[in-house]
C-alpha positions in Angstrom: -2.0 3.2 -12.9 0.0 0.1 -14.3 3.1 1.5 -12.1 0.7 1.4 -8.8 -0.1 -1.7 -9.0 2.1 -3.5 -6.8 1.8 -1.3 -3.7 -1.6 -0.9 -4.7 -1.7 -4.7 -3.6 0.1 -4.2 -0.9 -1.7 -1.3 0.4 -5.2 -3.2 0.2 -4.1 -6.2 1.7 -2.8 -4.7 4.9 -6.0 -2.6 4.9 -8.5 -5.4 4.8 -6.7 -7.1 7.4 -6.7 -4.2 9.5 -10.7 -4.2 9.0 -10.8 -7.7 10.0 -9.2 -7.2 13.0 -10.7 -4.1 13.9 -8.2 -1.6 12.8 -9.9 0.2 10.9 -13.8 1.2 9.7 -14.8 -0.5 6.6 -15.1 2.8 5.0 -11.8 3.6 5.7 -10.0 1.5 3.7 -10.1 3.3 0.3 -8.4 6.1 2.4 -6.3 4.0 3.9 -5.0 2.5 0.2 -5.2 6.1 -0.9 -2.7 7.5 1.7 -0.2 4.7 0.6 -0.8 5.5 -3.4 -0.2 9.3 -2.6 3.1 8.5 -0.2 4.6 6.3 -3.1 3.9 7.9 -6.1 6.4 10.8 -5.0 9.0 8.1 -5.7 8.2 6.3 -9.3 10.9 4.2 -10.7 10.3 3.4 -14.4 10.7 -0.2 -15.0 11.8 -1.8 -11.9 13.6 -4.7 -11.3 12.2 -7.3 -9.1 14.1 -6.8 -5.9 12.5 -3.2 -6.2 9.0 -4.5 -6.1 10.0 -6.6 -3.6 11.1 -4.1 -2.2 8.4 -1.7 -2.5 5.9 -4.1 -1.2 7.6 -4.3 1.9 8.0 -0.6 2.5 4.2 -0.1 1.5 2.9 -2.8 3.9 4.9 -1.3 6.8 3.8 2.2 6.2 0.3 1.0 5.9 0.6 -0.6 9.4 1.2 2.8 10.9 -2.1 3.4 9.3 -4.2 1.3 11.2 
């Protein structure tokens, strides 16, 4: 779970603010965070630097967008 942790972030934040702006059900957003967890985890890179997580955090905050 350590290695999830920064799109894990990402992934929540974009979901809550897609609750408070009506985007989606607040029941939804553990599926929503879920969905992003699943779509990344296909792509684990031991150790990253921190443009990566940069990086990563970006790419997970747009994909959860096309989410909502």
């Amino acid at each position: 779970m350590e290695r999830c942790r920064p799109f894990l972030n990402a992934a929540n934040e974009i979901a809550v603010a897609g609750f408070l702006n009506g985007q989606v059900d607040f029941n939804n957003i553990e599926a929503v965070v879920e969905n992003a967890m699943n779509h990344h985890m296909q792509n684990v890179i031991q150790a990253p630097s921190l443009d990566t997580i940069l990086q990563v955090d970006q790419e997970t905050r747009a994909y959860v967008k096309t989410l909502l």
